[in-house]
C-alpha positions in Angstrom: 38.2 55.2 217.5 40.9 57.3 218.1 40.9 60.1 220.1 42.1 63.0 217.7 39.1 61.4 215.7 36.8 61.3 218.3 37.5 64.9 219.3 37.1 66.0 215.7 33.6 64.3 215.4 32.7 66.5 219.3 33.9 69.9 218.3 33.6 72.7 215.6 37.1 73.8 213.6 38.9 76.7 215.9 39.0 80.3 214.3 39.5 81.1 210.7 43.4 82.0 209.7 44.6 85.6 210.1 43.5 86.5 213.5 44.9 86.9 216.8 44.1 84.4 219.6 45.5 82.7 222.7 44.6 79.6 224.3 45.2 79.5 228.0 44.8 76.3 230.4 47.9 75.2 231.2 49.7 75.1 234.3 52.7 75.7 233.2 54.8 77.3 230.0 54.1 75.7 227.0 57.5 73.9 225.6 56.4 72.7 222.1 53.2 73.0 219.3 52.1 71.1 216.5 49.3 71.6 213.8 47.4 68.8 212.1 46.0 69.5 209.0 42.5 70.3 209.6 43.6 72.8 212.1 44.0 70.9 215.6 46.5 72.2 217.9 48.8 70.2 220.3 50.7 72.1 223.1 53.4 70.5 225.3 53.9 71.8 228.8 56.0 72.0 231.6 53.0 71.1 233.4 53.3 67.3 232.9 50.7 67.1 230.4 49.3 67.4 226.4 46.4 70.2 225.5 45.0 69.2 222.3 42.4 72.8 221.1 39.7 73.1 218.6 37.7 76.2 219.2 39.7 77.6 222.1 38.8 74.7 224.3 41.1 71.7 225.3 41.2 68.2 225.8 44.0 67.5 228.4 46.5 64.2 227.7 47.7 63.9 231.2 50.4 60.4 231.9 53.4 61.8 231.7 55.0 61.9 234.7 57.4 64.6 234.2 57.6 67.8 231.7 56.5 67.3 228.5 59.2 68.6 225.8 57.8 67.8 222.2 54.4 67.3 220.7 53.6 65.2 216.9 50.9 65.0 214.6 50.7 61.5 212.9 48.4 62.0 210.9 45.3 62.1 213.3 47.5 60.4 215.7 49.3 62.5 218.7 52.7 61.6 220.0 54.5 63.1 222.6 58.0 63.0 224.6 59.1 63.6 227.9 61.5 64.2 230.7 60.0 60.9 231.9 62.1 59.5 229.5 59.5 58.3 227.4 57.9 58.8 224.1 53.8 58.4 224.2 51.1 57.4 222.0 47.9 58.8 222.3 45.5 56.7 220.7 42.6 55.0 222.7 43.8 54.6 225.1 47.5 55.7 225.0 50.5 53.8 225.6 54.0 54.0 225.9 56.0 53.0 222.4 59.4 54.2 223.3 61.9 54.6 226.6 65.1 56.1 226.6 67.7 57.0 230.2 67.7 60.4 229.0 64.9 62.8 228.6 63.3 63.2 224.8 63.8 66.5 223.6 62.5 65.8 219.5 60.1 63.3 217.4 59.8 62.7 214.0 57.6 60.5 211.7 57.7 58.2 208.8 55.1 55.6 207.7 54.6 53.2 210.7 58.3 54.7 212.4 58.2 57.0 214.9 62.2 58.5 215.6 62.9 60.1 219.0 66.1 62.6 219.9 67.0 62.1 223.7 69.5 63.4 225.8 70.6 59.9 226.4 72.7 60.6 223.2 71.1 58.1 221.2 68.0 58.6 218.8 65.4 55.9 219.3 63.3 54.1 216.4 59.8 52.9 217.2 58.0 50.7 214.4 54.2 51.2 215.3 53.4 48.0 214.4 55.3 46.3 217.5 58.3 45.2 215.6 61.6 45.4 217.7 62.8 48.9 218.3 66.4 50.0 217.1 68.9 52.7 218.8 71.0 54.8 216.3 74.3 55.7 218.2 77.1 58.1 217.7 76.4 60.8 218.9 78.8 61.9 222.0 76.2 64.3 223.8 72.6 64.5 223.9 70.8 64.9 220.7 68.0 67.6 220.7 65.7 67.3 217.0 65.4 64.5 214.6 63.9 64.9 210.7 63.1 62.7 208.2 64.0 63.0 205.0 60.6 63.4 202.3 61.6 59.9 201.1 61.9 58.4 204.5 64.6 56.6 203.8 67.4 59.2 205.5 67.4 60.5 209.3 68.7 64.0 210.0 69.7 64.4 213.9 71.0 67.2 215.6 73.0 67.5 219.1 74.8 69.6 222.2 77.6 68.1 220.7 77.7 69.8 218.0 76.9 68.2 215.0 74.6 67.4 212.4 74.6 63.8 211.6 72.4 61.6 208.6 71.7 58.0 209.1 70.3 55.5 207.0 66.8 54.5 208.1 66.9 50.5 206.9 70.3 49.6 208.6 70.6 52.2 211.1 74.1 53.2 210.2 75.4 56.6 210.1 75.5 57.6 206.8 77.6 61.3 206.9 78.6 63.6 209.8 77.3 66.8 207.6 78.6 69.7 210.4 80.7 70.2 213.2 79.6 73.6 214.9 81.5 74.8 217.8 78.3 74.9 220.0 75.5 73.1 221.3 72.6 72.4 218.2 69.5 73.2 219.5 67.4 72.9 216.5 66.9 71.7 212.7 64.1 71.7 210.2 64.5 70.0 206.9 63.1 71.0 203.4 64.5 67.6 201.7 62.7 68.8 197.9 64.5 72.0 197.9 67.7 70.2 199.6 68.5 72.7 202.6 68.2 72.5 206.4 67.9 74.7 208.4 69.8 74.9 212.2 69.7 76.8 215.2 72.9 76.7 218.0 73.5 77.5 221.7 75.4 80.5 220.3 72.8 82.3 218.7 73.5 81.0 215.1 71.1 80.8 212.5 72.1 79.0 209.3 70.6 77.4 206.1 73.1 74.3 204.6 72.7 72.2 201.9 71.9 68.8 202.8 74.3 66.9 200.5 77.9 68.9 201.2 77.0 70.6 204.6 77.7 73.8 202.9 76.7 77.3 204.1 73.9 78.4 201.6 72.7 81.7 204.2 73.2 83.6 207.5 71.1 84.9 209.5 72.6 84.8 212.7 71.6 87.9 214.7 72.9 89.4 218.3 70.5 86.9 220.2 70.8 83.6 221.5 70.2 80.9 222.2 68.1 79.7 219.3 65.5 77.6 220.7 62.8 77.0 218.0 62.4 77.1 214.5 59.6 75.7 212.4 58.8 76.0 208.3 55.5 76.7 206.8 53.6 74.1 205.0 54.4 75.1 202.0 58.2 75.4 202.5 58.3 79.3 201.6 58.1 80.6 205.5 60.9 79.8 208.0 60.1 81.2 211.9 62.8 81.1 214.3 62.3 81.7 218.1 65.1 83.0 220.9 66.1 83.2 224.2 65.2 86.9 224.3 62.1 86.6 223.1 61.7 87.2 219.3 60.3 85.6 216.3 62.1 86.4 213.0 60.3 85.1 210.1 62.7 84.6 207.0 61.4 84.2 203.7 62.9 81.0 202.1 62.2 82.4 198.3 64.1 85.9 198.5 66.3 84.7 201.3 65.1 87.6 203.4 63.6 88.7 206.6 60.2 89.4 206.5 59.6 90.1 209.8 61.1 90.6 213.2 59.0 91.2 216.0 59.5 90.9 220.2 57.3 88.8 221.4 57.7 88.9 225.0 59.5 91.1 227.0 60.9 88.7 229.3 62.1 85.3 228.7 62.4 82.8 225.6 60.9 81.2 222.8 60.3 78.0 223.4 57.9 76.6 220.7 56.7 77.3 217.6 54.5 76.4 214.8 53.1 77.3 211.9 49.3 76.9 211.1 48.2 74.5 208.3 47.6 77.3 205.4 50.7 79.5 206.7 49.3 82.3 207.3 49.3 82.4 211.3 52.6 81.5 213.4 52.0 79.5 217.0 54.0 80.6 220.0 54.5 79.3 223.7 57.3 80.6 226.0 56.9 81.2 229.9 53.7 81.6 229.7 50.6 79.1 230.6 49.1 80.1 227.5 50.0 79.7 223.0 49.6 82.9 221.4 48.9 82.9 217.5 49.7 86.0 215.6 48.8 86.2 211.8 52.2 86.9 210.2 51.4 89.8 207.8 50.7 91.3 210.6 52.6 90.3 213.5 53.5 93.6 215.3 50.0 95.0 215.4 48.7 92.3 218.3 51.0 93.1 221.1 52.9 90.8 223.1 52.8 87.6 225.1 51.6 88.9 228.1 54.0 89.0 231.3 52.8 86.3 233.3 53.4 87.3 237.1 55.6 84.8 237.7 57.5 85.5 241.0 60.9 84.1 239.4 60.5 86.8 236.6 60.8 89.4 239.2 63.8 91.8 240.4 65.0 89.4 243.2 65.8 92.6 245.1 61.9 93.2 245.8 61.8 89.8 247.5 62.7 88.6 251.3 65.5 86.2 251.0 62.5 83.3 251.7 60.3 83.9 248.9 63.7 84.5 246.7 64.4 80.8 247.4 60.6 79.5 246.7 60.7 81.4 243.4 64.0 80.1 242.3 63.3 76.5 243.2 59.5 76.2 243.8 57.6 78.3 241.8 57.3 77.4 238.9 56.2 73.7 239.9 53.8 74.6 242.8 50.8 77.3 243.6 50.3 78.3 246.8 46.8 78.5 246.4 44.0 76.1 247.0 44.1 74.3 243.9 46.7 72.8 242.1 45.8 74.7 238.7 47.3 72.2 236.3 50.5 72.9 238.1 53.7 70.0 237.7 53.5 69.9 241.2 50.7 69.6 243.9 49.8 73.2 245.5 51.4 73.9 248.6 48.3 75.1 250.4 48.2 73.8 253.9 51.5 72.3 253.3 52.9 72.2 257.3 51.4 69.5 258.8 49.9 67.9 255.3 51.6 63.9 254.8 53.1 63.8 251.5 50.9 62.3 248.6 47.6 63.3 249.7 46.6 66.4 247.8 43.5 65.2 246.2 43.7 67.0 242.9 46.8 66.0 241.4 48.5 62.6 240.3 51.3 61.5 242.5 53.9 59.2 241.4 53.9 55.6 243.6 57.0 57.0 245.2 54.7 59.9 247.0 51.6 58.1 247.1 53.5 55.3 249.2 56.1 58.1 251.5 55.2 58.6 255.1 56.6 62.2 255.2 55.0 64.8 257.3 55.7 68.0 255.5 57.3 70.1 258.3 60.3 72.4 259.4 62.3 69.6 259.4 61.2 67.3 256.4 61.5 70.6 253.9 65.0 71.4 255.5 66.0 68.3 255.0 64.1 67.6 251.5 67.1 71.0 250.2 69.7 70.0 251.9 69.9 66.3 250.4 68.0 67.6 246.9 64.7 65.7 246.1 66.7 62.6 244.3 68.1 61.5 247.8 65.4 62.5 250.3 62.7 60.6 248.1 64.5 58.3 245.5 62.5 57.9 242.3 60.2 61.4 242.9 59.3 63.5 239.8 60.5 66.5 242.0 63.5 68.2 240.0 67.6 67.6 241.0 68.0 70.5 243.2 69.4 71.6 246.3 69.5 74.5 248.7 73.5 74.5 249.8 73.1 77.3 252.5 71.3 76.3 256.1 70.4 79.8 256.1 68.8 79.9 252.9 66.8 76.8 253.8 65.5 78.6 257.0 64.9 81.4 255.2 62.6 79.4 252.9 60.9 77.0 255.3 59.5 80.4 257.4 58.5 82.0 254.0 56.7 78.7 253.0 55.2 78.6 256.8 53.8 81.9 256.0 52.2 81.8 252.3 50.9 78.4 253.1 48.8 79.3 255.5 45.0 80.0 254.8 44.5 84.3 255.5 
């Protein structure tokens, strides 16, 4: 059976349309959120892993060995894509269908085809069946969505370099370079029956084009960038778009107008959003762990996402140079407390003395599991100074590096500190 079935069979439908809810679990901000049609949420997170929600409660998808960018519905199926590189099915039990060398930012899904956007600059096609896998190329930079046309037969791809592209789905070839933008394309959503899409740009641009001559049909490009999400209502008429400053605009696609602007958080983007199946609620994940749902006739009455207290959201002046460091680089990755709490890294409780691998609630890579690091003065000096890549080649742990000795001292005596039990 498969396991969106299976969970459908265990648990009762989540609340009715047209109310305000969140649902909180992750350990870490929630990057991307689908809907399937009887109301089952998916949310991608940061935090390595796949919440699937009915009724407020989840059903983790955890494999993924790296942040988890975008989410699918299949039908009852779940898909998922990664900064492992990968694109996952999550059927019983899951499997890997798809690898790319560059993290997958989009899916998309036609009968027995799944089509992936990676930053390897290719887009990736995945017959379900087993059949050989194709990779559509052109592209000269990554390429950040993917949408299939409502006969299947055309791909729509989007990319930092640029440019909206078609391809033909049966030979692979590119069929029409429709736009050339002078920035980054973060985003597209297609409505193929009405023959417009929709984009989104590093810049802040918000545009509706027709499909066929690349065309502007509408603006609505406001002082805010970048635009990182948009999604359209079931039934077409609804078009949500999501920032880096934090709001949702909701455009009506029959009047060509906003219907709504609202904040909705007062620090940092939106990442993800969604629409619910009878379009009546809008889905939203930013920086925090948690999806908020607002009902969209009424989306400034509910408040905002709340500010998560995350210590790389605060004035940096407030913070000893160590603790500056751990929330630049660290934070967001680790706890400090006893528990890993669904974190994309183990906790650092107890971390001087501690060998590498060995925290007992989370899932190391072979590469940890295998190191024999002692975590110490010198081991976490030496893990900033040569970045993660070099000190362990093949870790999960992010490129980074600490450039300044000081700033690495500074660090390893904060860390010595908030490590430590009270």
């Amino acid at each position: 059976m498969r396991l969106a079935a299976l969970i459908l069979a265990l648990w009762p439908s989540l609340g009715t349309a047209q109310e305000f809810f969140t649902l909180k679990g992750h350990g870490g901000p929630v990057m991307d959120i689908a809907t399937a049609a009887d109301g089952t949420i998916a949310t991608a997170s940061f935090d390595n892993s796949v919440g699937l929600w009915r009724d407020g409660a989840p059903q983790w998808l955890d494999g993924h060995e790296a942040a988890v960018n975008t989410v699918l519905f299949d039908g009852d199926t779940v898909l998922s894509g990664s900064d492992d590189f990968t694109v996952r099915l999550w059927s019983s039990p899951g499997r890997i269908i798809g690898r790319h060398q560059g993290k997958v930012m989009g899916l998309a899904a036609a009968p027995g085809l799944i089509a992936s956007a990676s930053w390897d600059g290719s887009i990736g096609l995945w017959p379900l069946d087993g059949a050989a896998s194709r990779q559509l190329t052109g592209h000269q930079a990554g390429v950040n969505a993917v949408a299939f046309s409502a006969d299947h037969r055309t791909l729509y791809s989007a990319s930092t370099d640029g440019t909206l592209r078609s391809w033909d789905v049966a030979t692979g070839l590119e069929t029409a370079q429709i736009l050339r933008h002078g920035f980054g394309i973060n985003e597209l959503v297609l409505n193929h029956d009405a023959g417009w899409l929709a984009y989104g740009a590093v810049d802040g641009v918000t545009r509706v084009i027709d499909i066929t001559t690349g065309a502007e049909l509408r603006d609505f490009t406001l002082d805010r960038r970048p635009i990182l999400a948009l999604a359209l209502s079931p039934d077409g008429g609804l078009l949500a778009v999501g920032d880096g400053e934090g709001y949702i605009m909701v455009i009506d696609t029959t009047t060509w107008r906003i219907a709504r602007d609202f904040r909705a958080t007062l620090r940092g983007p939106v990442w993800a959003l969604a629409f619910s199946p009878d379009g009546q609620n809008i889905h939203a994940g930013g920086l925090d762990d948690a999806m908020y749902s607002w009902p969209v006739a009424s989306l400034a009455e509910h408040g905002q996402m709340a500010d998560t207290e995350r210590s790389f959201l605060r004035d940096p002046g407030e913070m000893e140079n160590g603790e500056r460091q751990f929330a630049r680089k660290c934070s967001i990755c680790h706890a400090l407390g006893q528990t890993s709490a669904r974190k994309a890294g183990p906790t650092l409780y107890r971390l001087f003395g501690r060998r590498a691998g060995t925290v007992t609630d989370y899932s190391y890579s072979d590469t940890l599991t295998d190191a024999q690091i002692i975590w110490d003065a010198d081991s976490i000096n030496a893990l900033f100074d040569l970045g993660p890549d070099h000190y362990i080649p093949g870790t999960k742990m992010p490129m980074q590096r600490i450039a300044d000795p000081a700033d690495r001292a500074d660090l390893v005596d904060y860390l010595r500190r908030a490590t430590q039990p009270e």
